[in-house]
N, C-alpha and C positions, 0 to 999 in steps of 0.2 A: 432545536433538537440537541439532546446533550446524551451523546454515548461517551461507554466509560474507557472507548480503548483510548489512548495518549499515546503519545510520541516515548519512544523508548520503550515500549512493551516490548516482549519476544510472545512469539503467538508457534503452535505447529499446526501447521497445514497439513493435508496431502495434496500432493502433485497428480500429473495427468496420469500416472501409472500406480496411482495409490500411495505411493511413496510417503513417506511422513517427510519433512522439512520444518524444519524451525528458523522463521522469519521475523526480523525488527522491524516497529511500526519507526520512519523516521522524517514522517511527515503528515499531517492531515490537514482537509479542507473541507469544507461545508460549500455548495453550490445547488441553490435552488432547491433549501432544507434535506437535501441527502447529504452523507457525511461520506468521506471518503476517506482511504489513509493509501499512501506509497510505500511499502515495502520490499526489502533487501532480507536475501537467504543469510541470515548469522554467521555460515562457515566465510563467505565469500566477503562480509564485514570485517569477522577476525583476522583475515587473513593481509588485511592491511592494503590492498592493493584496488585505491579508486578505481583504475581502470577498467576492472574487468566486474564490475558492481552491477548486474540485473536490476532496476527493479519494477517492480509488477505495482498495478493501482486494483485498489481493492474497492467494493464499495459495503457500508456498513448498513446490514438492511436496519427494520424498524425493531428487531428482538438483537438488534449487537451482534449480529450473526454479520461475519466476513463473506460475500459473494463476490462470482463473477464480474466485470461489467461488462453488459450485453450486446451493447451495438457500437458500429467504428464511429460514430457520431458522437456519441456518450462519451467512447477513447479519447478522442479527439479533443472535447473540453477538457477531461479532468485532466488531459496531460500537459494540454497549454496551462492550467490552473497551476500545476503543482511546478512544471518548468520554471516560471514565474518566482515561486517560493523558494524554488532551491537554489533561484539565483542570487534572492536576495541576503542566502545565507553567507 
């Protein structure tokens, strides 16, 4: 499966209140042919302060389209997936 979003993209969302947000993709994984990316809000990237860094796992359905992911089970992999990757960074 080869979607086109890459690391580095800035993507806007909206949030739970509709809200727009502008988020950087700054990681992706592929597990059991779904693609995934980990994203960070831009303001909270610019703002230079690791600490205080959200980020949210996305999952990339079959039209490139950013979703939810749906079950604590699902969380559960891609975050030990991506944990993994961000440490190797």
């Amino acid at each position: 499966m080869d979607n086109k979003i890459e690391v580095g993209e800035v993507f806007t969302i909206s949030d739970e209140s509709n809200e727009e947000q502008e988020v950087e993709v700054l990681a992706k994984v592929t597990l059991e042919d779904t693609d995934y990316v980990a994203v960070s809000f831009l303001e909270d990237l610019q703002a230079d302060n690791e600490e205080d860094i959200d980020l949210f796992f996305l999952k990339i359905d079959v039209d490139g389209e950013l979703t939810a992911i749906e079950t604590d089970e699902e969380f559960d992999i891609v975050s030990e997936a991506f944990d993994e990757i961000l440490e190797e960074e």
